[in-house]
C-alpha positions as CSV (number, residue, x, y, z in Angstrom):
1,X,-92.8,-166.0,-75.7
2,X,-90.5,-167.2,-72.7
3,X,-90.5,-171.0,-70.9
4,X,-91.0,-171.3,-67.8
5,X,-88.6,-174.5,-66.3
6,X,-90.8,-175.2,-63.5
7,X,-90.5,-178.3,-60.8
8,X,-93.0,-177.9,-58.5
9,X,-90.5,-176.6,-56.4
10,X,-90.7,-172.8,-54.1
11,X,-88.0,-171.2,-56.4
12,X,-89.7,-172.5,-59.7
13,X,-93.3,-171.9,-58.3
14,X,-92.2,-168.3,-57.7
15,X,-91.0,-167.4,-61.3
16,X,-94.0,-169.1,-62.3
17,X,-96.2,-166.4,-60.2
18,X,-94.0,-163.8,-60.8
19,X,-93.2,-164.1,-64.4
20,X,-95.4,-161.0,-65.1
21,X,-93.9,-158.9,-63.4
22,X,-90.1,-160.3,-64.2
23,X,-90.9,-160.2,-68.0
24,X,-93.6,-157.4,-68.4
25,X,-95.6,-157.9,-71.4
26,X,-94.5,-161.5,-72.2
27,X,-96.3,-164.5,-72.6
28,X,-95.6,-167.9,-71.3
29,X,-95.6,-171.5,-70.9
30,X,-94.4,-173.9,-68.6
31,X,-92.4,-176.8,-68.9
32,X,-92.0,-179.7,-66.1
33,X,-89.4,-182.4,-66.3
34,X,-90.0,-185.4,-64.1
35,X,-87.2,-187.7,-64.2
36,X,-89.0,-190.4,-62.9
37,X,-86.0,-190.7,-60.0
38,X,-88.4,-190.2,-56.6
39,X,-91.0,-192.7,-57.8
40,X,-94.4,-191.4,-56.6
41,X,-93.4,-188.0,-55.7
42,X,-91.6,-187.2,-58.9
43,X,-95.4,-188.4,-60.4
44,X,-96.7,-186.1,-57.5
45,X,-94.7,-182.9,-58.6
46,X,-96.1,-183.4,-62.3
47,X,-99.8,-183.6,-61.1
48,X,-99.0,-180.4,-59.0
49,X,-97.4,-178.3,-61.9
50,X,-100.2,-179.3,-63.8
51,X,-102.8,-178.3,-61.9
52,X,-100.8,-175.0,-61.3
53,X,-100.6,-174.4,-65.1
54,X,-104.6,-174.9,-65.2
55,X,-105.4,-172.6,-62.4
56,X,-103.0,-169.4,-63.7
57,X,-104.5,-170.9,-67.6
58,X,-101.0,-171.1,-68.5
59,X,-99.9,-174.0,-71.5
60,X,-97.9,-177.1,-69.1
61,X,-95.3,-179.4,-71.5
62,X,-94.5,-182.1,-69.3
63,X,-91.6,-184.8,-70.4
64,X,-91.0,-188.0,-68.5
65,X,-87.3,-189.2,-69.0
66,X,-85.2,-192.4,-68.1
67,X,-82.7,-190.5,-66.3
68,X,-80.7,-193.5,-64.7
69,X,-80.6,-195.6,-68.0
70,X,-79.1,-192.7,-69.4
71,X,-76.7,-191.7,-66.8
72,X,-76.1,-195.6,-66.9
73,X,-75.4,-196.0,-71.0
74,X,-73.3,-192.4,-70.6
75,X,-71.1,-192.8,-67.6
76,X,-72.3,-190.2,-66.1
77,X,-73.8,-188.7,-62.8
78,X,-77.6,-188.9,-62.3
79,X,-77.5,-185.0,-61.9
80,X,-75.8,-184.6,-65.6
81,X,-77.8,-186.8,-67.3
82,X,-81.0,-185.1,-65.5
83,X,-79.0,-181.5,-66.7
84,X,-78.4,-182.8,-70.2
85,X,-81.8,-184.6,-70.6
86,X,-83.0,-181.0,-69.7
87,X,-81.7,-178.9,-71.3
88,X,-81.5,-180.8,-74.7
89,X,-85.6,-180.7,-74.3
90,X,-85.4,-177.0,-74.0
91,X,-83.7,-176.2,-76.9
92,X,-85.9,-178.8,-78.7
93,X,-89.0,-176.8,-77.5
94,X,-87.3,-173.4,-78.3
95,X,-86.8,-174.5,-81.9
96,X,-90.2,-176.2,-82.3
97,X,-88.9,-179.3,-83.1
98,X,-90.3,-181.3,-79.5
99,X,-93.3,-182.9,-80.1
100,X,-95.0,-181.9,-77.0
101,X,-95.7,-179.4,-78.9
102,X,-98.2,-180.9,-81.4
103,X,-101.7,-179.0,-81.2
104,X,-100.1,-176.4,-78.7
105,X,-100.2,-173.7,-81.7
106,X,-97.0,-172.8,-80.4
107,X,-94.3,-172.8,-82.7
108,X,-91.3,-172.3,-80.1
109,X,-89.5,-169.8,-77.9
110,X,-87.7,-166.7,-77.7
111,X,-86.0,-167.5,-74.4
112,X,-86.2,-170.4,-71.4
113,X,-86.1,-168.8,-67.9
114,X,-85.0,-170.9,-65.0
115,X,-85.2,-170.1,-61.2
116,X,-81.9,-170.7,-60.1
117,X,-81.4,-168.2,-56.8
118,X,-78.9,-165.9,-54.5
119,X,-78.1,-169.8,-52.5
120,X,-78.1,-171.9,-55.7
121,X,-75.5,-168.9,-57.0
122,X,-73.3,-169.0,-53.7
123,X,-73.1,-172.7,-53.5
124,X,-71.6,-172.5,-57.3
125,X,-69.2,-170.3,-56.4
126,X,-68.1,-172.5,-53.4
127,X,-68.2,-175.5,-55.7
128,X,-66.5,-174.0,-58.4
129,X,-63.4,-172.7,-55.7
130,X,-63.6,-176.7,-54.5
131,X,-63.0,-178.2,-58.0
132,X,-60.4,-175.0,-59.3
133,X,-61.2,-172.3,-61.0
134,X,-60.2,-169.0,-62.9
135,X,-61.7,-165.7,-62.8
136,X,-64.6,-166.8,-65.0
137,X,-65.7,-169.5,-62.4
138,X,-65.8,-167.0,-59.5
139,X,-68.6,-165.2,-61.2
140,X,-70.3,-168.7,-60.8
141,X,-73.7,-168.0,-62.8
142,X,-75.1,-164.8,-64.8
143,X,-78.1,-163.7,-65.2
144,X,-78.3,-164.5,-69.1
145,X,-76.2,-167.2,-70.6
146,X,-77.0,-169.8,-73.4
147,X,-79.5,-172.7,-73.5
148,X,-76.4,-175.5,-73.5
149,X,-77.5,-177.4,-76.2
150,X,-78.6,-174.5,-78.7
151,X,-76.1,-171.8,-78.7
152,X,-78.6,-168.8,-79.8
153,X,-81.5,-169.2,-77.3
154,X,-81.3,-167.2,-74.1
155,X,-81.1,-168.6,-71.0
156,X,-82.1,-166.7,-68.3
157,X,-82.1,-166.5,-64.5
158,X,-83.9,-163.1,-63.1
159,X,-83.6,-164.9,-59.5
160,X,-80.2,-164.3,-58.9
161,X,-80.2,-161.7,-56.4
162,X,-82.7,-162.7,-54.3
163,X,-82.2,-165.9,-51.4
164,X,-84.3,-168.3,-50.8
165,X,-85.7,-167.4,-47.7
166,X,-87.2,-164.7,-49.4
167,X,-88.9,-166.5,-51.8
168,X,-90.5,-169.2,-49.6
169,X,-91.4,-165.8,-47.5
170,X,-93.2,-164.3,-50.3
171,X,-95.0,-167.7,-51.0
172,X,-96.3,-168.0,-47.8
173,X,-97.1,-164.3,-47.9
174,X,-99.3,-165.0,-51.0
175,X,-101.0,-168.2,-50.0
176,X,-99.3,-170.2,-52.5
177,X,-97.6,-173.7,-51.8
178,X,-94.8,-175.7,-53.3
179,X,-93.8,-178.8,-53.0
180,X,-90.6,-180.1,-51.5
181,X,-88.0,-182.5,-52.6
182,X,-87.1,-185.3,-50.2
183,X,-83.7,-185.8,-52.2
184,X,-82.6,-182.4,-51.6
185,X,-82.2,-183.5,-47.2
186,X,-80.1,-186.6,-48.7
187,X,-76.4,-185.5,-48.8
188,X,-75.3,-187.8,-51.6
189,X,-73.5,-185.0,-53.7
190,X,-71.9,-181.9,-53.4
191,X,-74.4,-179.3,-53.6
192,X,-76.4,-180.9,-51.2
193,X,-73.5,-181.4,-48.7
194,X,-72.7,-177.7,-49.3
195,X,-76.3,-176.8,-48.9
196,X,-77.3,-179.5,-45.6
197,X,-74.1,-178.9,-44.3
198,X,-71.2,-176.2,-44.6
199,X,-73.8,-173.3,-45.3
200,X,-75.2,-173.6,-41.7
201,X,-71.6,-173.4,-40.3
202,X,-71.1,-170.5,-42.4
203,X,-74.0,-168.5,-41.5
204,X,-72.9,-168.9,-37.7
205,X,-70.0,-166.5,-38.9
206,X,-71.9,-164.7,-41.1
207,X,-75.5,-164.8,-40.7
208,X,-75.8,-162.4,-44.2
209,X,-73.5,-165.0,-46.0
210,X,-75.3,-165.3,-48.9
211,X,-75.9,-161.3,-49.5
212,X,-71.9,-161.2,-48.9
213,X,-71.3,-163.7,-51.6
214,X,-73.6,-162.3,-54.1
215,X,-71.8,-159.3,-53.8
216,X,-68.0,-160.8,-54.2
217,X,-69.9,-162.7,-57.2
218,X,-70.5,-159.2,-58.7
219,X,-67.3,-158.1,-57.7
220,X,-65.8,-160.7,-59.6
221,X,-67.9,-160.2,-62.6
222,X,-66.9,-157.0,-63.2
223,X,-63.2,-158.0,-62.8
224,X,-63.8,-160.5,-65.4
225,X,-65.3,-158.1,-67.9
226,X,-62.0,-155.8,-67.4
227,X,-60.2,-158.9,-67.5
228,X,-61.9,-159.9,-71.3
229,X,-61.7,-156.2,-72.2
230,X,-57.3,-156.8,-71.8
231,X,-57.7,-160.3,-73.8
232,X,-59.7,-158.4,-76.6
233,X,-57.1,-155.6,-76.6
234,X,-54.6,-157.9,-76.9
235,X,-55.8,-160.4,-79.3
236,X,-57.0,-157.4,-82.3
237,X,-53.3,-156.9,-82.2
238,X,-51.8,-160.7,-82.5
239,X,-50.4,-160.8,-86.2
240,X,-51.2,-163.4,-88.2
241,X,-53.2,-165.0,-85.4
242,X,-54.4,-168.8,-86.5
243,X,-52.1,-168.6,-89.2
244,X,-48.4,-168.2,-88.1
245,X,-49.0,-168.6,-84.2
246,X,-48.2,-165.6,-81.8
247,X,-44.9,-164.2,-81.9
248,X,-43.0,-164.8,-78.1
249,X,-41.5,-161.4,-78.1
250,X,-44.9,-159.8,-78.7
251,X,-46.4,-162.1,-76.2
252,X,-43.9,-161.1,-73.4
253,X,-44.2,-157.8,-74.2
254,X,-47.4,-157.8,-72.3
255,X,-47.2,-157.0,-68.3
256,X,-50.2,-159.8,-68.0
257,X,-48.4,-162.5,-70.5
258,X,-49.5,-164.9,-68.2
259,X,-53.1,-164.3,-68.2
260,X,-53.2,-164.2,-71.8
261,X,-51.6,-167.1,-72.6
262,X,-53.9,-169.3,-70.5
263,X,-56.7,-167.2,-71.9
264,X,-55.2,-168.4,-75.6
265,X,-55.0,-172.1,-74.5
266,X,-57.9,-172.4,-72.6
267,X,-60.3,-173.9,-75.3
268,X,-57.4,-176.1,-76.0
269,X,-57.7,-178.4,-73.3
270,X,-53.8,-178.4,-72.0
271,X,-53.1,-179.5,-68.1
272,X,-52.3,-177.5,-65.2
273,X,-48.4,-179.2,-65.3
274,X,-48.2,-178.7,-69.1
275,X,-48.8,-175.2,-69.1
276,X,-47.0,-175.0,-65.9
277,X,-43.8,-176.0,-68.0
278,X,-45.0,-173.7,-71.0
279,X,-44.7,-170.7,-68.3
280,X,-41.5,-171.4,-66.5
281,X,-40.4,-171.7,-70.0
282,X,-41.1,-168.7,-71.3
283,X,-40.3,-167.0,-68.1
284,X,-36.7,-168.3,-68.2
285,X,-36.5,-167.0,-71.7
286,X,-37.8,-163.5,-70.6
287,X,-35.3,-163.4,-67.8
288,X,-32.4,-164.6,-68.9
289,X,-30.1,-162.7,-71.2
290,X,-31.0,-163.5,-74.8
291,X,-29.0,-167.3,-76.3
292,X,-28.8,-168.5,-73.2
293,X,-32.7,-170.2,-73.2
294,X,-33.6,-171.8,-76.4
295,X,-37.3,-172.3,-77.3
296,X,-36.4,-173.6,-80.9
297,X,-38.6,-177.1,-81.2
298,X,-40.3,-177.6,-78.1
299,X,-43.6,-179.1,-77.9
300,X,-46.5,-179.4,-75.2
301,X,-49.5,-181.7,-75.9
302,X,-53.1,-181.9,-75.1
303,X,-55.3,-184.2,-76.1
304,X,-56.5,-182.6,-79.3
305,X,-54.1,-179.8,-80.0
306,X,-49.9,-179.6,-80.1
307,X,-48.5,-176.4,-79.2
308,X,-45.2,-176.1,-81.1
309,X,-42.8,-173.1,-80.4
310,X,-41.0,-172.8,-84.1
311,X,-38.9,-169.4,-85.5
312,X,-40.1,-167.4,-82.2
313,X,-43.6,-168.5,-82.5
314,X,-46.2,-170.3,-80.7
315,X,-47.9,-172.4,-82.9
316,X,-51.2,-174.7,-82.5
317,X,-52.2,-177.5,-84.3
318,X,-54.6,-179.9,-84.4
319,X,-53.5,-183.6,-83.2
């Protein structure tokens, strides 16, 4: 049995109608969030969801959440909390545990499906060039990840390849309506600037944007997987590794050294200057002829971990 994360929204209400035919021979149910952010209209898109559940006879979980108090008592933005609040219900409705789902019969779920689309997948790619990122954040979102807050349930997002312009088409097509959410025209964070704003600029250069960047996101996907094929390669072949630390020599070895090393450290949480001076390092060291660049003793720090470069070794531990 799959969820259904559905707003009220045109992408949501079109994986909602389409759902059969996305996930042949599933069943479903749907589950609404209102975040109580938009006052009436957030009570308005829950009364609409509702009533769509009723008419297509399919089960409706609906959760009302404080989303500002805890944004407020977390220090964070309105649209984490509203993505934590969410998701954390998901993977209480996927284990059973939510109690919306007293009386249901149902006892949980095999996967949620969400209805992030072609734009939404673009404007993460743009976002994720804006903030920095590696090779993994140019492939912005895949079609089947994780729930966030429970490891082993399936998220997925079957809308990826197609725009949004499509979908509302296909609603209209249909007869079916949506509703719309006035915060979306408000450009009061990034995705909204990107959307209200520097997409429209970018489709007077490119009116097929979107298709183009879907693309470069598969591109990049596919450069990733070779990329994570080279880590696995290399890390079935690190001796000792977790126990002794990587040995430098077998490290530089490698024509990608680089690229491995970050990948190594990544999880670690180590700034862009500290492992700037961990490279130039060990590229001095691979450069220069041999006892003229000592690595004996030197440590770099991250908040939780110290990498320590001891008997020709890089070694972590924990702080």
């Amino acid at each position: 049995m799959i969820l259904l994360a559905v707003s009220g929204g045109a992408d949501s209400m079109f994986l909602m109608h389409r759902a059969p035919r996305l996930f042949p021979g599933a069943s479903f149910a749907v589950a609404h969030c209102n975040f109580r952010l938009r006052g009436e209209e957030s009570d308005g898109d829950e009364q609409f969801v509702r009533a769509a559940c009723r008419d297509k006879g399919l089960p409706c979980l609906v959760r009302r959440f404080d989303t500002a108090v805890h944004a407020s008592a977390n220090g964070i933005s309105i649209e984490m909390a509203a993505r934590e609040l969410r998701y954390r219900w998901f993977a209480g409705l996927c284990r059973g545990t939510a109690p919306e789902l007293a009386g249901t019969g149902i006892d949980g779920f095999e996967a949620v499906a969400v209805a992030h689309n072609a734009d939404d997948n673009a404007e993460t790619l743009l976002l994720n060039l804006i903030r920095g990122c590696g090779l993994r954040g140019l492939c912005a979102m895949s079609g089947e990840s994780r729930v966030p807050e429970d490891g082993d349930v399936p998220l997925l997002r079957p809308l990826l390849e197609i725009e949004r312009d499509e979908i509302t088409a296909w609603l209209q097509r249909e007869g079916y309506s949506w509703r719309e959410d006035s915060s979306n025209a408000v450009n009061d964070c990034r995705r909204n600037t990107l959307r209200n704003k520097v997409f429209p600029l970018l489709r007077e250069l490119n009116p097929a944007v979107i298709r183009t960047l879907t693309q470069d996101i598969r591109h990049f996907s596919e450069g990733n997987a070779i990329a994570e094929d080279y880590w696995e390669a290399f890390s079935e072949q690190i001796p000792h590794h977790g126990i002794e630390g990587i040995d430098v020599d077998f490290l530089l070895g490698f024509r990608h050294w680089k690229y491995l090393l970050w990948h190594y450290l990544e999880p670690c949480g180590f700034s862009a200057p500290t492992l700037e001076k961990l490279t130039a390092l060990l590229s001095k060291f691979r450069e220069e002829p041999r006892g003229t660049v000592t690595l004996g003793g030197k440590t770099f720090e991250s908040p939780r971990w110290t990498l320590t470069i001891h008997r020709g070794k890089l070694k972590l531990d924990k702080r």
